[in-house]
C-alpha positions in Angstrom: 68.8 250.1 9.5 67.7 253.7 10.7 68.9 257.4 11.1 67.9 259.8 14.0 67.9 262.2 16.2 67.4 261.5 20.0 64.8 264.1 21.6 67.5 265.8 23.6 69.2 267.2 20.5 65.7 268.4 19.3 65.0 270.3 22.7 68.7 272.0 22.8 68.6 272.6 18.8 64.7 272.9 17.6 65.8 275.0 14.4 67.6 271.8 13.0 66.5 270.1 9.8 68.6 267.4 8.2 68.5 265.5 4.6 69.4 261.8 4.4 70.4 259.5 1.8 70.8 256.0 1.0 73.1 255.3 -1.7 74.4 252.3 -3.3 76.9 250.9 -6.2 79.1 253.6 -4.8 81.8 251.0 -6.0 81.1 251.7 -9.4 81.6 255.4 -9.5 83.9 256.7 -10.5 86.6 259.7 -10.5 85.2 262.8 -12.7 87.1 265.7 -12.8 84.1 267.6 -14.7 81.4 266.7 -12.4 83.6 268.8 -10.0 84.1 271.7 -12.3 80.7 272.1 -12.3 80.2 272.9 -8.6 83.7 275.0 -8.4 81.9 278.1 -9.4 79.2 278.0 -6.7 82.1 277.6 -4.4 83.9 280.7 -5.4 80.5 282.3 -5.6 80.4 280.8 -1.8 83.5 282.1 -1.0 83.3 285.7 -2.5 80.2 286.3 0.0 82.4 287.4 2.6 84.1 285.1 5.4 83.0 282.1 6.8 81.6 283.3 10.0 79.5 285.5 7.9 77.4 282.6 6.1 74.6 282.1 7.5 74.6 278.0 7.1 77.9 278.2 8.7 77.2 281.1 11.5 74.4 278.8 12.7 76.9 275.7 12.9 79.1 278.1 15.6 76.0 279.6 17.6 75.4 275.0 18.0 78.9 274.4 19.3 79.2 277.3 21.6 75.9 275.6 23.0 77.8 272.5 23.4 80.3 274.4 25.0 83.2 274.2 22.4 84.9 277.3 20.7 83.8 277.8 17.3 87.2 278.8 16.2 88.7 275.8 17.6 86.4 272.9 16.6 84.5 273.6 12.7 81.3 272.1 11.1 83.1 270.1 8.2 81.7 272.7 5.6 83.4 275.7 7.1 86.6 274.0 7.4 86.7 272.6 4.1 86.1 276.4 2.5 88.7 277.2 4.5 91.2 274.8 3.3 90.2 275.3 -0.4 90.3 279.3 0.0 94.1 279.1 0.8 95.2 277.8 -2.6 91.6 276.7 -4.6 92.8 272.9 -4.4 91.1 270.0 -2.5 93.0 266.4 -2.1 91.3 263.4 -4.2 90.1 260.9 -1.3 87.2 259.1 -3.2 84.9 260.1 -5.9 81.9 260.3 -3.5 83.7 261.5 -0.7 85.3 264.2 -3.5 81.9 265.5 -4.8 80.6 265.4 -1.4 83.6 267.8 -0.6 82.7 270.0 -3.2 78.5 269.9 -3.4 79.3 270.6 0.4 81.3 273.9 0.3 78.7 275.1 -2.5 76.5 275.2 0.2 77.7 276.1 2.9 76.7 272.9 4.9 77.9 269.6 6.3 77.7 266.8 4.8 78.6 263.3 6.2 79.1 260.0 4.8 78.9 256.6 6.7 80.0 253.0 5.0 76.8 251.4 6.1 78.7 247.7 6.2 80.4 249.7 9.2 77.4 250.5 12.2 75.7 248.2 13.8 71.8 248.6 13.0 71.6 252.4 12.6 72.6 255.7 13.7 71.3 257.8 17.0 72.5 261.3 16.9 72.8 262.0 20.5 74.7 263.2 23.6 77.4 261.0 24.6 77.5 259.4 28.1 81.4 258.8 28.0 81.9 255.0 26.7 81.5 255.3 23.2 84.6 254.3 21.0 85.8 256.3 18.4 88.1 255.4 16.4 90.8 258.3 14.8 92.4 257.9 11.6 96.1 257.5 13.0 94.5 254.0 14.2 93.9 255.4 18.1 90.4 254.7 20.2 89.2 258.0 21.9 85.7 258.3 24.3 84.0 261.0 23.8 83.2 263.5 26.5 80.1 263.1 28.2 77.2 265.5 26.5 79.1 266.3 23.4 76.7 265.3 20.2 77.7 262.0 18.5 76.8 259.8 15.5 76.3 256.8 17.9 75.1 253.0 16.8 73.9 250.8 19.7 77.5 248.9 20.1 78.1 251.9 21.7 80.5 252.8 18.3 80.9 256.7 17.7 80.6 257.2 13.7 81.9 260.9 15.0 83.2 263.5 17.4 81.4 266.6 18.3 78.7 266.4 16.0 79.4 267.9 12.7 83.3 268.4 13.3 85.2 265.0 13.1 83.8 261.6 11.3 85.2 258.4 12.6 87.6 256.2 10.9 85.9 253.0 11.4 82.6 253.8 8.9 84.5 256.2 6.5 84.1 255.6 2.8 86.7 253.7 1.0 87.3 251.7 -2.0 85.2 248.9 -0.7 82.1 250.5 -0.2 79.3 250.0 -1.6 76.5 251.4 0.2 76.3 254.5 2.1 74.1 256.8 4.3 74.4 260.4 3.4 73.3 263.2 6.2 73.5 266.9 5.6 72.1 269.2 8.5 71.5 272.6 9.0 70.2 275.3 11.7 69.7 278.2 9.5 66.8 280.0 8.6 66.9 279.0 4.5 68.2 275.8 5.8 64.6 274.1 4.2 65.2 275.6 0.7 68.8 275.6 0.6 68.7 271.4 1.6 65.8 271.6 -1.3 68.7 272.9 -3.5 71.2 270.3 -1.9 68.7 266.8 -2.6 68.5 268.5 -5.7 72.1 268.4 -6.9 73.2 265.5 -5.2 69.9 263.4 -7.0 71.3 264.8 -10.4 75.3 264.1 -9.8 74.8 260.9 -7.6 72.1 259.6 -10.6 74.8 260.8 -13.4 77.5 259.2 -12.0 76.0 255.7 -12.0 74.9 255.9 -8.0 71.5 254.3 -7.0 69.8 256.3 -5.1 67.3 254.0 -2.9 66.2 256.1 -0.3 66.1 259.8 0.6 64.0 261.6 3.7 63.9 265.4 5.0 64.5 265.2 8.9 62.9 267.6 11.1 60.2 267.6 13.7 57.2 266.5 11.9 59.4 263.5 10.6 62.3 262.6 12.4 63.5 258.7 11.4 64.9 257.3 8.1 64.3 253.6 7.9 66.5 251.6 5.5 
């Protein structure tokens, strides 16, 4: 299996460097209420930087939708509307124990990060601008195609892992109780975005490793390298 970028999303976003991660025995981890209490006060610290438009990981995220023509304040990176959920009333919903400490090592930084059942895509993952006929599939069980040029998680079945990049995952590869193996991506336009992904691969190899995860493949995305085989 792979993960890339197609050359088109390069060209329109050349400040874009992504971390990757292949997991497995995500079926035996399990819920651990302490390995998120150890991220909360990085989130809080996240938080009392000022608003979200104001962080730099998540400013970036906006200036790349209003290049793909969506408003900012209408369709979020997942980071900046997760921080935004969890500043109303400091509380997240349990989903998973990956997906929950992804949730939370996420809004610690600032930055995306997505999750794909690899048992779900066919071969691997392109991100690229849609022509129309993908399929992606919402969680209330409807099949949607995306519009042509918006950025996609795309497989070559022509399946749409997500919807306008960073801003909606599809139900069809999400993580759930079956899973065992999964492809981790976190990406990022900002400036620090190299040293605050070193600080990401860092935390997620320590809580991922602690928490009984095998970690059997990892790769920094950007220009000089820009495919994860698997």
């Amino acid at each position: 299996m792979y993960f890339t970028h197609a050359d088109s999303v390069w060209t329109a976003h050349p400040s874009l460097h992504a971390l990757t991660m292949v997991i497995d025995n995500v079926r035996g981890m399990e819920s651990d209420p302490e390995r998120l209490k150890k991220l909360t006060p990085k989130v809080e610290e996240r938080l009392a930087s000022g608003t979200e438009s104001e962080m730099p990981a998540i400013a970036s995220w906006r200036d790349a939708f209003s290049k793909m023509g969506l408003k900012p304040t209408q369709y979020r990176c997942a980071s900046e509307a997760l921080l935004r959920r969890y500043r109303k009333d400091r509380s997240m919903p349990s989903f998973h124990p990956l997906v929950d400490y992804l949730n939370f090592a996420s809004m610690a930084s600032a930055i995306p990060i997505a999750a794909f059942d690899c048992e779900k895509i066919s071969e691997g993952i392109t991100v690229r601008h849609a022509d129309g006929t993908e399929t992606y599939e919402t969680f209330q069980g409807d099949i949607e195609n995306p519009l042509p040029n918006e950025v996609v998680f795309a497989d070559p079945e022509n399946h749409a892992h997500s919807r306008r990049w960073t801003f909606r995952q599809s139900a069809r590869s999400v993580v759930s109780a079956q899973t065992d193996r999964v492809l981790i991506v976190a990406e990022a336009h900002h400036d620090a975005a190299p040293q605050d992904l070193d600080a990401l691969e860092h935390e997620l190899k320590s809580g991922l490793t602690e928490a009984g995860v095998h970690i059997t493949g990892a790769l920094r995305i950007s220009t000089v390298e820009r495919r994860l085989e698997f």
